[in-house]
C-alpha positions as YAML, in Angstrom:
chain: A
units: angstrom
residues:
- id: 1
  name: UNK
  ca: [-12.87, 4.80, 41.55]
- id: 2
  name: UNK
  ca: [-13.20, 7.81, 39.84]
- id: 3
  name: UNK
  ca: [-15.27, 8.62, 37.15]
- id: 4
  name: UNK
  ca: [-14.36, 9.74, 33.74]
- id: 5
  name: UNK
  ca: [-16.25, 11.84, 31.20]
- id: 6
  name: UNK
  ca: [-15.62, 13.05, 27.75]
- id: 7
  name: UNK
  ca: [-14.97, 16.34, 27.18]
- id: 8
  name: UNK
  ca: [-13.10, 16.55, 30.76]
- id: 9
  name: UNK
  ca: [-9.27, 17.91, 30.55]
- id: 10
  name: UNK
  ca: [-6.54, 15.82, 33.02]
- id: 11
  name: UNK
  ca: [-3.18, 17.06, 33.86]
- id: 12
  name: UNK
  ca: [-0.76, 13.86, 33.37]
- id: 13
  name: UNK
  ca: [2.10, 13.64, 35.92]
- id: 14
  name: UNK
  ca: [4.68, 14.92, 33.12]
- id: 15
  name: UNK
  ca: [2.80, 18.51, 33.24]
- id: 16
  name: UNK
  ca: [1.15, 17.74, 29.72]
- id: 17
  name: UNK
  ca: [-2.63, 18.56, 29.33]
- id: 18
  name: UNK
  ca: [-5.08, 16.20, 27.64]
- id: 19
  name: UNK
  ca: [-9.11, 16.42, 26.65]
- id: 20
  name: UNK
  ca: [-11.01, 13.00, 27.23]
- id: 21
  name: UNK
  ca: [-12.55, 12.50, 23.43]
- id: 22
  name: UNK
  ca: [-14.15, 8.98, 24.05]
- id: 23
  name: UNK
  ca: [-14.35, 5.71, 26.20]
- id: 24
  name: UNK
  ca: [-14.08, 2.68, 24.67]
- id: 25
  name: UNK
  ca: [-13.89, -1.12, 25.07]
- id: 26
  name: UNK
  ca: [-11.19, -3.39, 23.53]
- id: 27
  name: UNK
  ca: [-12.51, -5.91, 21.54]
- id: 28
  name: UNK
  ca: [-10.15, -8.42, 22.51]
- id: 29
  name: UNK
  ca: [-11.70, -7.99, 25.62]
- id: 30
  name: UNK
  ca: [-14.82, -6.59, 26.10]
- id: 31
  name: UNK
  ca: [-14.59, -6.01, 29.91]
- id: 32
  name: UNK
  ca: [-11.29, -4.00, 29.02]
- id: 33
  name: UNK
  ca: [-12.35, -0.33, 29.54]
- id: 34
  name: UNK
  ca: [-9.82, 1.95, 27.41]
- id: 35
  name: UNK
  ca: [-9.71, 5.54, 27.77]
- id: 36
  name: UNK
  ca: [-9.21, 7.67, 24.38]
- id: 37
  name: UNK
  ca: [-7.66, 11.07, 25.03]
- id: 38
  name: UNK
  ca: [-6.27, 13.45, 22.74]
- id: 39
  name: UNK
  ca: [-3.16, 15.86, 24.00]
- id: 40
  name: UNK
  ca: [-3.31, 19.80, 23.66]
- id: 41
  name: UNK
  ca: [-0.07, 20.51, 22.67]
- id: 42
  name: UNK
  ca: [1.86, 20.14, 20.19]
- id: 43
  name: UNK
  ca: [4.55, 17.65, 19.61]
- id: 44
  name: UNK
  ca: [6.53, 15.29, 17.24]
- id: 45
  name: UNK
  ca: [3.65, 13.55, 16.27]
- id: 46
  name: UNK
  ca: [1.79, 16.75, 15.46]
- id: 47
  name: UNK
  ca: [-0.76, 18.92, 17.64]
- id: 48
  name: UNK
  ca: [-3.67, 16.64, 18.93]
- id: 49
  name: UNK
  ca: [-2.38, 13.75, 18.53]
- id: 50
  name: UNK
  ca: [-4.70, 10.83, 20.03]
- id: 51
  name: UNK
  ca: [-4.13, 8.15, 22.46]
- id: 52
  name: UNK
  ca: [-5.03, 5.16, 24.08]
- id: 53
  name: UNK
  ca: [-4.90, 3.88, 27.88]
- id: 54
  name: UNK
  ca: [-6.29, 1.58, 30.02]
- id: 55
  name: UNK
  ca: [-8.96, 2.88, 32.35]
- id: 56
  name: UNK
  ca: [-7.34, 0.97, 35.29]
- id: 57
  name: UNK
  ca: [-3.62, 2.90, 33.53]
- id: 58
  name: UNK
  ca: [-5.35, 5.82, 33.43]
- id: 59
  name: UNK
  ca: [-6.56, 6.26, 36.80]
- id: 60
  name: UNK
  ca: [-3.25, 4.52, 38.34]
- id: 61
  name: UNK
  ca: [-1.36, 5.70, 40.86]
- id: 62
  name: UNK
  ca: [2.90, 6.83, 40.16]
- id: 63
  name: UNK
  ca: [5.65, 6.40, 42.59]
- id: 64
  name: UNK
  ca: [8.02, 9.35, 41.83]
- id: 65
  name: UNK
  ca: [10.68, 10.12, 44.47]
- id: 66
  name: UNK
  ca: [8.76, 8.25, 47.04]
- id: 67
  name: UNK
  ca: [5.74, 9.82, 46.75]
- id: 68
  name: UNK
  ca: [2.59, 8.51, 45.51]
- id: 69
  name: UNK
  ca: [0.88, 11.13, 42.58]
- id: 70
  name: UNK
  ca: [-2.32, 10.44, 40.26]
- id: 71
  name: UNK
  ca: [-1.05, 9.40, 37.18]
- id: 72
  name: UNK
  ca: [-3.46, 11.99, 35.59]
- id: 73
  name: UNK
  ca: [-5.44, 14.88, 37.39]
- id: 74
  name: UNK
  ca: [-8.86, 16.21, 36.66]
- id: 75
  name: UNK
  ca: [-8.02, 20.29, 35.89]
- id: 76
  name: UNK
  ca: [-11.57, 20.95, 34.34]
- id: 77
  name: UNK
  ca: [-14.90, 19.48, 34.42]
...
């Protein structure tokens, strides 16, 4: 599995770029790892706006066309 740190940028599969700000646990379940990213664009909910995944959604895997693509990529360390 890959490793995720804060302060690394990902590419998601929709060509939008995003800066890792935090990882986090849910506390419904503590085993749940969530990813907290924030997006650096802007967009209709403003510029930054923050978000939540999965770690397990996060580093998943897209079928698009038939062909298997990271649903985000690591652009900077």
């Amino acid at each position: 599995m890959r490793e995720i740190k804060v302060g690394q940028k990902y590419r998601h599969f929709k060509d939008k770029n995003y800066e890792i700000i935090a990882l986090a646990r849910d506390c419904e379940d503590a085993n749940q790892k969530i990813v907290v990213y924030k997006a650096l664009y802007d967009s209709e909910f403003g510029f930054g706006q923050i978000w939540t995944r999965t770690l397990e959604d996060f580093l998943g895997i897209k079928e698009i066309n038939g062909q298997k693509i990271q649903r985000f990529k690591l652009i900077e360390n």
